[in-house]
N, C-alpha and C positions, 0 to 999 in steps of 0.2 A: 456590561458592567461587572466588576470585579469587587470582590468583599473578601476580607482575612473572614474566617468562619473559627467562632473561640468554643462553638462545642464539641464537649468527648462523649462518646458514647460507654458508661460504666455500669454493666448489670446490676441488680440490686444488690445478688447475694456475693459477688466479685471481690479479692483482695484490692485494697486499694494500688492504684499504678504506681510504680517506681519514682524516684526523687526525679529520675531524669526531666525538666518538662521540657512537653514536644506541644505544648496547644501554639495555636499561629500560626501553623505550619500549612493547611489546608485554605485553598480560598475556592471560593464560590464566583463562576463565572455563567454570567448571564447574559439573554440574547444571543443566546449562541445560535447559528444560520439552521433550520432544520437539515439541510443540505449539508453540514458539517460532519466528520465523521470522527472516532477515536482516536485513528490515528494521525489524522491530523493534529487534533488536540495535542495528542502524546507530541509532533517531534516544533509546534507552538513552542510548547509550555520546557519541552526539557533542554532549548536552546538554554534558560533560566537556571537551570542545578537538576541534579538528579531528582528523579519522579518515583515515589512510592505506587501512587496509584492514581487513576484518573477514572469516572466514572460517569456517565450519560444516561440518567435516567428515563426508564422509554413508559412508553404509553401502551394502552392495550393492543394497538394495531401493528405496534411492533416499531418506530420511530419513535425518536426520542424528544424530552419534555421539552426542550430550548436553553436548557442551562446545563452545567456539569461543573464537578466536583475535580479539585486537583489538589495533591497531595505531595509538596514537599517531603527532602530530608529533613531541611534544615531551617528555621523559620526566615531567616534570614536571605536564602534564594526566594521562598514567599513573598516575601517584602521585595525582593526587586524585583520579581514579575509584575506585581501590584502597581508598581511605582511607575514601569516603564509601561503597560498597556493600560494604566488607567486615564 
């Protein structure tokens, strides 16, 4: 399953972020195969627009949780990633 993910991460004592906005840009994909790896994800996901960053978070034993994080440029390849694997 696939989700646009609308939160930023802003430290408390942090200057507010730039005018640019970039929220939408990240989406959250889930059920992802334990069998799955990074780079697959990476060359998935970057068929869709350039990839800031893609992230799998793992579990103590060292495999990852089942879902992962992906990070457009632009919100807008976001949205058609979204669009065509949802």
């Amino acid at each position: 399953q696939i989700k646009l993910s609308s939160k930023s991460f802003i430290p408390s004592k942090a200057v507010p972020a730039p005018s640019d906005d970039k929220s939408g840009t990240k989406i959250m994909v889930r059920n992802v195969p334990f069998e799955a790896t990074r780079s697959e994800l990476l060359k998935l996901f970057g068929s869709f627009g350039q990839l800031k960053k893609v992230r799998l978070p793992k579990k103590f034993d060292g495999g990852h949780r089942g879902f992962a994080f992906c990070e457009f440029l632009t919100r807008k390849e976001a949205e058609n990633a979204m669009a065509t694997l949802s």
